[in-house]
C-alpha positions in Angstrom: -2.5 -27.8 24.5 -5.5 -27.5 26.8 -9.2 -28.5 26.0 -12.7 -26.7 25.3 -13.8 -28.3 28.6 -10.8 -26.5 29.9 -11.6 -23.1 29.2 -15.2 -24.1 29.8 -14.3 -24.6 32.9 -12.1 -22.2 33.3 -14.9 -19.6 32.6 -17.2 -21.1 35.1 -14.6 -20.9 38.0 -14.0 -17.1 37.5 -17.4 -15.4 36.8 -18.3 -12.6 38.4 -14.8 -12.0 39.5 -12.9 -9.0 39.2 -12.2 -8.2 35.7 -8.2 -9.1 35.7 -9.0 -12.8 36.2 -9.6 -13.0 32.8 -6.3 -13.1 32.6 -5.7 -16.6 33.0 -7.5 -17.9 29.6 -4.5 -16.8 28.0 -3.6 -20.1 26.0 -4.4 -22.4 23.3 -7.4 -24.8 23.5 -8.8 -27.6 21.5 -12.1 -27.2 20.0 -12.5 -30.5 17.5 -11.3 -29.9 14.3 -9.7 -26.2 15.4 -7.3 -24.5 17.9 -8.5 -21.5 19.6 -5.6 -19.4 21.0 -6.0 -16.6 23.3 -3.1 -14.3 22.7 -3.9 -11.3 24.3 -6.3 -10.1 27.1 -8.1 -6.6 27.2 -7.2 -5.0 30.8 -10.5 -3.9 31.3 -13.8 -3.9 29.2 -13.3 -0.4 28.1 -10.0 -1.3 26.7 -9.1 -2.4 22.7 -10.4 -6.1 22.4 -9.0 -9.3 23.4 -6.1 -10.6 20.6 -7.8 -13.9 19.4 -6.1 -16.4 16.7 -8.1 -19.5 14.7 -5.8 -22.2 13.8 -6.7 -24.9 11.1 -4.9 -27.7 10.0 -4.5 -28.0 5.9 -5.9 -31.2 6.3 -8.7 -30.4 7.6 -9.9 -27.6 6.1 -9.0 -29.6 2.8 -8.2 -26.3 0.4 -6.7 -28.2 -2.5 -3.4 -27.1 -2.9 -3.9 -25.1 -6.5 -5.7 -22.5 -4.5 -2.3 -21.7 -2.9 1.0 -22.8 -4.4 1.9 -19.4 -5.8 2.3 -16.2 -3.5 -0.3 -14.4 -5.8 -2.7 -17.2 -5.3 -1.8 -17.5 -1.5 -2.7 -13.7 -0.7 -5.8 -14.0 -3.0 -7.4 -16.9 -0.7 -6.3 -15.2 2.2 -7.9 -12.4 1.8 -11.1 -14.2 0.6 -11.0 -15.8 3.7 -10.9 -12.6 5.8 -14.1 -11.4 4.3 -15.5 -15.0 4.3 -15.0 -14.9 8.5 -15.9 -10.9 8.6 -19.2 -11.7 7.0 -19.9 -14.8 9.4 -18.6 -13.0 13.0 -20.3 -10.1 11.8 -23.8 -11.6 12.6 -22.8 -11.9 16.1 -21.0 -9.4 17.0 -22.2 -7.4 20.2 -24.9 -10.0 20.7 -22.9 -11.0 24.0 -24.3 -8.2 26.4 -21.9 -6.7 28.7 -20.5 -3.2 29.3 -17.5 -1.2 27.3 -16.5 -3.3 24.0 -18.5 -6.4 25.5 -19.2 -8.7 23.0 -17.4 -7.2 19.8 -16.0 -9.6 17.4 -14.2 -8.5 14.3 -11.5 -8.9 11.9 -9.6 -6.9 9.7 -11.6 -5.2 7.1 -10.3 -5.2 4.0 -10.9 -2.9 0.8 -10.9 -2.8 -2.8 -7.3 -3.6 -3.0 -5.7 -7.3 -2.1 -3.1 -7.4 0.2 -0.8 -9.3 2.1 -2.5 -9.3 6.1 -1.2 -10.9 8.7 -5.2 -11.6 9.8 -5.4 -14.7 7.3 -2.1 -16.2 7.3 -2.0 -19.4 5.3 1.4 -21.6 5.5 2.2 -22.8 1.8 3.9 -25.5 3.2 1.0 -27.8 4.6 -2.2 -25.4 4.0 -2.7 -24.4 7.8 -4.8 -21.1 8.3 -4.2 -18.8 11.1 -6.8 -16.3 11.4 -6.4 -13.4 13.7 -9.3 -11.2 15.1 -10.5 -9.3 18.5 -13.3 -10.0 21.0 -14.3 -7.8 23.9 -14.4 -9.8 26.6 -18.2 -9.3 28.1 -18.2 -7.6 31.9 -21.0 -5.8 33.8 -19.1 -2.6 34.8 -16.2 -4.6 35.7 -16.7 -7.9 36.8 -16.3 -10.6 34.8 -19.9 -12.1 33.0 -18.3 -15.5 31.6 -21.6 -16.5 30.4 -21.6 -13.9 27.8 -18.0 -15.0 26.4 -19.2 -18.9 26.4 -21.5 -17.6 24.4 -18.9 -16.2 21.7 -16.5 -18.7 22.4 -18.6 -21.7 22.1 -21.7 -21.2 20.6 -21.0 -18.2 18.1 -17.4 -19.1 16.9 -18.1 -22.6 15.9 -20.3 -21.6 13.5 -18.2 -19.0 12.0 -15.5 -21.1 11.5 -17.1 -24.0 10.0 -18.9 -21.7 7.8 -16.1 -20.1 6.5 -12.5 -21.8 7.3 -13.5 -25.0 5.7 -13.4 -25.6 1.9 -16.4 -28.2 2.3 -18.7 -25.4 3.0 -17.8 -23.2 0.6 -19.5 -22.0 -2.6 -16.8 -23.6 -4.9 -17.3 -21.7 -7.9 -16.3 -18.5 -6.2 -13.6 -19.8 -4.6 -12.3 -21.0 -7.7 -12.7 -17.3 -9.5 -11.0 -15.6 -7.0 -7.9 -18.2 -8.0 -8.4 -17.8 -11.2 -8.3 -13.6 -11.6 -5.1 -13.9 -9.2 -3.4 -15.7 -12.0 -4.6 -13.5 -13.9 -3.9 -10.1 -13.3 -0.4 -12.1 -12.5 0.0 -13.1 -15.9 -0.9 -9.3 -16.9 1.5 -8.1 -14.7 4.5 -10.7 -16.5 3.1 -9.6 -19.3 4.0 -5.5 -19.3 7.7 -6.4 -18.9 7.7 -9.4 -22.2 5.5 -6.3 -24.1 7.3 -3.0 -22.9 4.8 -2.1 -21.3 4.5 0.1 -17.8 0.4 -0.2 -17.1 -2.5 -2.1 -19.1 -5.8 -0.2 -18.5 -8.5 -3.2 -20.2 -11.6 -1.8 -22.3 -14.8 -2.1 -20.2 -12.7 -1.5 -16.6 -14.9 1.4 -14.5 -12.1 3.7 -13.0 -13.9 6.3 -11.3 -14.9 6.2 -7.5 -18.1 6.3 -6.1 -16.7 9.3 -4.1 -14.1 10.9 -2.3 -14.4 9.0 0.9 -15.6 5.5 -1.4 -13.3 2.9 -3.1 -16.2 1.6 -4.6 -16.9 2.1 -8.3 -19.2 5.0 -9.3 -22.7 3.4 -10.9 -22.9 4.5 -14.7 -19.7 5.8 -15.0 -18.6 5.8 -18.8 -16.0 2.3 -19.2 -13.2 3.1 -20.3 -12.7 2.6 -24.1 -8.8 2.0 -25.5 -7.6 3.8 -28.4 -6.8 1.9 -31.8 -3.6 3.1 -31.9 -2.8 1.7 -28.6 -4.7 -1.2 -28.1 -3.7 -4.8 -26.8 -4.7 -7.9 -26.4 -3.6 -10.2 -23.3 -4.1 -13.6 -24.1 -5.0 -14.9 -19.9 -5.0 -18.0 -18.8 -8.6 -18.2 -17.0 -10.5 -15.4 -18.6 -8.8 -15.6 -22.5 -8.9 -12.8 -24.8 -9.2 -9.6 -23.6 -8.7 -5.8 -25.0 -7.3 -3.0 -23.3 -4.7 0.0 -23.8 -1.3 -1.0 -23.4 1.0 2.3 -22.1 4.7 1.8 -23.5 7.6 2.9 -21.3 8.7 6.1 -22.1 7.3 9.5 -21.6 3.5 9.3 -21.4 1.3 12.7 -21.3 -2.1 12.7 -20.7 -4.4 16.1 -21.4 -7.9 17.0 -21.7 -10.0 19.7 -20.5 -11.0 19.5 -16.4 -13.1 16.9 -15.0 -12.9 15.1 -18.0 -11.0 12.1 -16.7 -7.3 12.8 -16.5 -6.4 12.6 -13.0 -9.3 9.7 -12.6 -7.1 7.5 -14.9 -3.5 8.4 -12.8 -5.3 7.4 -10.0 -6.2 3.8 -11.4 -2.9 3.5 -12.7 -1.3 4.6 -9.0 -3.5 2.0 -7.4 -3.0 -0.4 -10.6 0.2 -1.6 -8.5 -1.7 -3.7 -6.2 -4.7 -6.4 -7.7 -8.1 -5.8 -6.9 -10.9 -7.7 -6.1 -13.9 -8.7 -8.6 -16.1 -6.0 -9.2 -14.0 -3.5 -8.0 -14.2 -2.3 -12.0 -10.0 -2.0 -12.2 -9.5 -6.2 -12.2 -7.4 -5.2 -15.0 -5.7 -2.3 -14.7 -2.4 -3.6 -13.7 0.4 -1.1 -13.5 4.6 -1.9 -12.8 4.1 -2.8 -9.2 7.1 -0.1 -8.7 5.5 2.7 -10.1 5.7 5.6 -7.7 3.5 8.7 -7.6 5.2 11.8 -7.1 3.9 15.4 -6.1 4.8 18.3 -4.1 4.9 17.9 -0.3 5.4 21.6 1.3 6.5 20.9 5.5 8.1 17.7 4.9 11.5 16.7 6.4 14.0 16.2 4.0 17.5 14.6 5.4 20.7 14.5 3.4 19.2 13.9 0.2 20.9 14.5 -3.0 19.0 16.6 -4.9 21.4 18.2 -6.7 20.1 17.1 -10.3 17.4 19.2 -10.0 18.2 21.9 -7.7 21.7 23.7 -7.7 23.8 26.8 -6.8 21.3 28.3 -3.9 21.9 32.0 -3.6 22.6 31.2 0.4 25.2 28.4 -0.7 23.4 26.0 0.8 24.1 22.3 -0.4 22.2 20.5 -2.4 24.4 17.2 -2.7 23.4 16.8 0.9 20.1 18.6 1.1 18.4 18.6 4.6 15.5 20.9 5.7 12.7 20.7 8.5 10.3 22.3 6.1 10.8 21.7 2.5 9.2 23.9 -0.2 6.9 22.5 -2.7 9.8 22.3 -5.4 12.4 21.3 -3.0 10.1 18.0 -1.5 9.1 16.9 -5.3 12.8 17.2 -6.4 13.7 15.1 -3.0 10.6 12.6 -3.8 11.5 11.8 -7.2 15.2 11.1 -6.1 14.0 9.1 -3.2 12.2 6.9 -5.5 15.2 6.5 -8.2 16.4 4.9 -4.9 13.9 2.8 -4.5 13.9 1.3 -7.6 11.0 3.1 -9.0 11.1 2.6 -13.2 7.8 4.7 -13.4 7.0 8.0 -12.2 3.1 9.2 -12.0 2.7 12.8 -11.8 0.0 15.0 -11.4 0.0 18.8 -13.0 -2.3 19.3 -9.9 -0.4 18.4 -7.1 2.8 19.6 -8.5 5.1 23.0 -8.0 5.3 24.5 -11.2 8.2 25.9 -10.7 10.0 22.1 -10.7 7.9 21.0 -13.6 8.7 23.6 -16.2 9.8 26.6 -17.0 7.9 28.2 -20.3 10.5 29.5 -23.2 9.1 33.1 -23.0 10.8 32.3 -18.7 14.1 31.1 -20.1 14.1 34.1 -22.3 13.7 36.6 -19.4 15.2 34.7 -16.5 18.3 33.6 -17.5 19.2 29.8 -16.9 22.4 30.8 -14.3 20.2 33.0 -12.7 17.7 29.9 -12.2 18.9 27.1 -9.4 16.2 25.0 -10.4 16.6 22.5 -12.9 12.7 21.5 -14.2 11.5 17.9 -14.4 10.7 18.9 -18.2 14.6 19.2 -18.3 15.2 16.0 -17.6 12.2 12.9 -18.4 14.3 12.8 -21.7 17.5 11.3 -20.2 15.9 9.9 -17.1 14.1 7.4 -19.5 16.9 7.3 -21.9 19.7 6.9 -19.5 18.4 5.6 -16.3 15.4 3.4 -18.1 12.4 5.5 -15.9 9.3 6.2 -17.4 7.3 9.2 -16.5 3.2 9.1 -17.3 2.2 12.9 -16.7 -1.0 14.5 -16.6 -1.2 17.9 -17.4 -3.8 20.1 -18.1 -2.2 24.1 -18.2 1.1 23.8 -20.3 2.0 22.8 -23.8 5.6 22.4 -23.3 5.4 18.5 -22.6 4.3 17.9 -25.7 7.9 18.6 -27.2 9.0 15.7 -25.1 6.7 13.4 -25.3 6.4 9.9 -26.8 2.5 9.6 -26.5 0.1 12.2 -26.0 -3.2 10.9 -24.7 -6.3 13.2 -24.4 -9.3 12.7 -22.3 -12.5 13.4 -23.8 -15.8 12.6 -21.5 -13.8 10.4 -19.9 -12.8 8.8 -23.5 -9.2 8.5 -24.3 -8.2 9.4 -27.6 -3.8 9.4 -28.9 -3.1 12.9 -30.2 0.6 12.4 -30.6 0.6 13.3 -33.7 -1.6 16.7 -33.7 -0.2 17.8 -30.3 3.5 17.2 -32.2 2.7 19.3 -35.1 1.3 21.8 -33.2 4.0 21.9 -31.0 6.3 22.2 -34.0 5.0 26.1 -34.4 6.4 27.3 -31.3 10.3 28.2 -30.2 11.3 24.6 -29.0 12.7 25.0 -25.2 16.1 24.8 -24.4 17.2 21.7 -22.7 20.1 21.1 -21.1 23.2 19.3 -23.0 25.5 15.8 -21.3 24.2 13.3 -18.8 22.8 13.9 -16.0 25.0 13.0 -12.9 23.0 10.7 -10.6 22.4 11.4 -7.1 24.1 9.4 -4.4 22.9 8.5 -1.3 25.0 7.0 1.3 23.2 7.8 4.8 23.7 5.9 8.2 21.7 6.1 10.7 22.4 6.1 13.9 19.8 4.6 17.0 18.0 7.5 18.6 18.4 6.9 21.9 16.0 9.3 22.8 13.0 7.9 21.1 12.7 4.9 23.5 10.4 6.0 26.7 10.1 3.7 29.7 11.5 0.5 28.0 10.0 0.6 24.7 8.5 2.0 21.9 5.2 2.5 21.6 3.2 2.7 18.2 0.1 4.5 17.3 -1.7 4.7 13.6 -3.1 7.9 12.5 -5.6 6.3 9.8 -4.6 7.3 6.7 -2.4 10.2 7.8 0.8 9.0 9.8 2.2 7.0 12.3 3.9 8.0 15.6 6.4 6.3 17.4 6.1 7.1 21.2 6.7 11.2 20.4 8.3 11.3 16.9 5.3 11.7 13.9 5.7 10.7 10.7 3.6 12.5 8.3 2.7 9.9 5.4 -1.0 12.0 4.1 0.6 12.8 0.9 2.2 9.0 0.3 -0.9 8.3 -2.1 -0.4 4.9 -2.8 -0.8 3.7 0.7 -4.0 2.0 0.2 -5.2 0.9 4.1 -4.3 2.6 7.5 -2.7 -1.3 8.4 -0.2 -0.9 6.0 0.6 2.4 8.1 0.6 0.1 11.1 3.2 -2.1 9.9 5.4 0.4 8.5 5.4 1.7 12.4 6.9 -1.7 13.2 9.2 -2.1 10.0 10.6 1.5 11.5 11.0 0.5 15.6 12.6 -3.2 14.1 15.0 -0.5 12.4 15.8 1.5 15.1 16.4 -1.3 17.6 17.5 -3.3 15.5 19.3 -2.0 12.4 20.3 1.7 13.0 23.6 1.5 14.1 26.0 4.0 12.0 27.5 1.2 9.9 24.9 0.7 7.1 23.2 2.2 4.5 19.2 3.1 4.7 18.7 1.6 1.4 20.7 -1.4 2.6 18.8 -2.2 5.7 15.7 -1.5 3.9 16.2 -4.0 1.2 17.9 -6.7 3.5 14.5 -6.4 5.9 12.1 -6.9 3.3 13.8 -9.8 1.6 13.3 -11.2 5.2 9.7 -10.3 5.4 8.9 -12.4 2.1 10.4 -15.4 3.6 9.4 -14.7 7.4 6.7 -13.0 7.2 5.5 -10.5 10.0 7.1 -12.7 12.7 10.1 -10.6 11.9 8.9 -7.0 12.7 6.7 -7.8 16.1 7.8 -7.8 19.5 6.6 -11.1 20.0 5.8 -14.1 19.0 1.9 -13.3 18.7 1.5 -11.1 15.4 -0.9 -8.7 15.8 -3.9 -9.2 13.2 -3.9 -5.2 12.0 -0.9 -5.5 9.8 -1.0 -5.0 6.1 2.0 -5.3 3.9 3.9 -2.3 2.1 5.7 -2.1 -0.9 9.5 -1.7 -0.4 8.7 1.8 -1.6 6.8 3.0 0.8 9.2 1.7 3.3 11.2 4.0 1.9 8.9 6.7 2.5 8.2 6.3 5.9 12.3 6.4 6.7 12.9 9.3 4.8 10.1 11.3 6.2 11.2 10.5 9.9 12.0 13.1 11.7 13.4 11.8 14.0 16.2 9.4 12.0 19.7 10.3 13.4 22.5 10.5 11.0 
């Protein structure tokens, strides 16, 4: 390992050379108690920012060990720590002059959510912290102004780091909280499986948003308020007794009149699979971290799916057991969703009236009446919540807000009022009781069966490799193949899109060979994340720092919307 002095050096010998001879910083260098490494140098100073890492031994920056000996706890500090360093490089960023990105310094931003990054990693093992982040190497036009970077590099950084990668400067009592709530919304999270539980929403918890395009909580929203007749009381370790509505597996409906609150609670409880940070105002809505939400895709690429227990006999003949389409319908894409995530392990479905083909949710008895059921290939969901939760042990949580139907089978009805919940099970029963009860279909339902290969597309790799680009929120693309991932709603930061483009190029060179099952590979690969982390997925041995981890179920997603999967 090289020295400050070094690179100090170093950066004297080439300024005001030609931009490329920044080149040669690429290394690691000791600055006292830190490493810096230089993993990877812009081309020019117009170009994405310079790969940077931060490397701190546990024994230095002295986090006591409590902080950190569970995975929970782990991705909790972590993420503290990103923000911690955000905050502190923040001050200086672009105060290096130069042209281009000159003199940018950042780090992964994260948001309301906490999740596993591969900016802040933290080995459990001996406490080392490795944190990842960019730097635009300064230039004027393009000629290298080394001043500028020893000004990041040796007067900035040092700060930064002390300020916020050593335990000795940190506000203790904070760090300490944000230990403490990862325990327990862990402990809340144990705790739905010993109650029967699927999702715990806690009294007091603020679920609406501050807006369409803000995470942030809305300022005098109504907090929530649990109903009698369903309220719990989790017992945590750090913050004790606390109240909250506990939803039972089963078949959950929730109803109200609009903009009174129904899809704002779905939401919560689709984004209740990850923990959230303090303040957020969902701390303690904790939801099955399998839960999947499921709606209506029209366009979608659907390939070899099964979705025969919900769609059957096409008047074209077409197959359903192995269903494949360039551009589903909006019945056809839910049908293949909620299949997709049976085989994911999914044991709760969250489903929104509004994003849903009606046409696959029910079918009204005055419909069965008129259209009889052989004249109708399409089996409704309403058909079949009954023996997916009796048979197959998934819940569904609905919300619904046009048709009384559900309330037949139902096993708690839940009505928004003003944003107040209210359990109407028993009136929406009785009242349900007065109309012709529908006809549902009699035996088990035959599971679907999935047993798809894929092969390597040879045609996806252009000269040498393949190249990976995020599209925010809405996709990823691998060199020319797009996968549409807008209406995967529980994708909570564009980085987890980023890694899922690397989980799915690791697949294809990797993985897809003919021999092996998707849901196979898929499961194998993330057992080997857990325990290898991002190291596994990356061309290299320098991880970028833009990588957020996804659930194995949206792994799932991503491989069954690609287009371009051979099979």
């Amino acid at each position: 390992m090289k020295s400050a002095d070094d690179l100090r050096q170093l950066l004297q010998n080439i300024d005001r050379k030609s931009y490329p001879a920044y080149k040669g910083t690429k290394g690691v260098y000791r600055f006292g108690k830190y490493a810096l490494g230089i993993d990877h140098v812009q081309g020019d100073p117009f170009a994405a920012p310079s790969s940077l890492h931060i490397e701190v031994s546990g024994k230095v920056a002295a986090f006591p060990e409590r902080l950190y000996d569970e995975t929970w706890k782990r991705i909790a500090l972590e993420d503290y720590l990103i923000r911690q360093f955000g905050a502190a490089i923040g001050k200086y960023s672009f105060q290096a002059k130069g042209s281009g990105k000159s003199g940018i310094i950042s780090v992964t931003r994260c948001g309301q959510e906490i999740l596993k990054r591969s900016a802040c990693e933290i080995n459990p093992a001996n406490g080392n912290i490795r944190m990842r982040f960019e730097a635009g190497f300064p230039a004027n036009g393009r000629t290298i102004n080394a001043r500028e970077l020893s000004k990041i590099l040796f007067d900035y950084l040092p700060e930064c780091v002390e300020s916020s990668l050593f335990y000795a400067r940190q506000d203790k009592k904070k760090v300490e909280r944000v230990m403490e709530l990862s325990v327990d919304q862990q402990y809340i999270r144990e705790q739905l499986k010993e109650q029967g539980l699927v999702a715990f929403v806690a009294d007091k918890a603020v679920l609406p948003r501050e807006s369409g395009v803000s995470a942030k909580p809305m300022k005098g929203a109504v907090p929530f308020a649990s109903p009698e007749s369903m309220k719990v009381t989790m017992d945590l370790p750090y913050a004790g007794k606390i109240t909250g509505m506990g939803i039972k597996k089963g078949i959950t409906l929730i109803v109200g009149g609009g903009y009174h609150g129904k899809s704002t609670l779905l939401k919560a409880l689709e984004m209740g699979v990850y923990p959230h940070i303090a303040g957020d105002g969902r701390e303690y809505v904790i939801t099955e971290s399998d839960a999947v939400k499921i709606r209506a895709e029209d366009g979608r690429s659907i390939k070899d799916t099964d979705i025969s227990m919900f769609i059957n006999d096409l008047p074209n003949g077409k197959d359903t057991k192995t269903f494949s389409t360039e551009d589903a319908s909006g019945s056809t894409s839910q049908a293949a969703n909620v299949v997709e995530a049976m085989e994911s392990g999914a044991a709760t479905l969250l489903i929104d009236e509004d994003t849903s083909a009606t046409n696959f949710m029910v079918r009204d008895e005055l419909m069965q009446r008129v259209i009889h059921r052989d004249m109708e290939p399409i089996t409704p969901f309403i058909e079949r919540m009954r023996d997916l939760y009796e048979n197959q042990s998934i819940s569904t949580i609905l919300v619904a807000g046009s048709s009384g139907a559900y309330f037949q089978v139902a096993d708690v009805v839940i009505q928004m009022d003003r944003y107040v919940p209210k359990e109407i099970t028993a009136l929406a029963k009785e009242a349900a009781s007065q109309y012709p009860a529908l006809e549902l279909p009699e035996g088990n339902v035959k599971l679907p069966e999935s047993r798809r290969c894929p092969k390597k597309n040879t045609g996806l790799i252009h000269k040498g490799r393949i190249k990976i680009k995020t599209m925010g929120r809405d996709g990823v693309v691998l060199n020319h193949e797009n996968i549409d991932l807008r209406y995967v709603e529980q994708l909570a930061d564009s980085e987890q899109l980023t890694c899922l483009g690397h989980l799915l190029r690791y697949m294809e060179e990797h993985e897809f060979d003919g021999s092996k099952e998707a849901g196979q590979i898929i499961e194998r690969l993330m057992k080997k994340l857990e325990v290898e982390g991002f190291t596994v997925v990356c061309e290299s041995e320098n991880v970028p720092g833009n990588l957020a981890m996804p659930r194995k179920q949206e792994v799932y997603a991503c491989v069954n919307r690609y287009r371009g999967m051979k099979l």
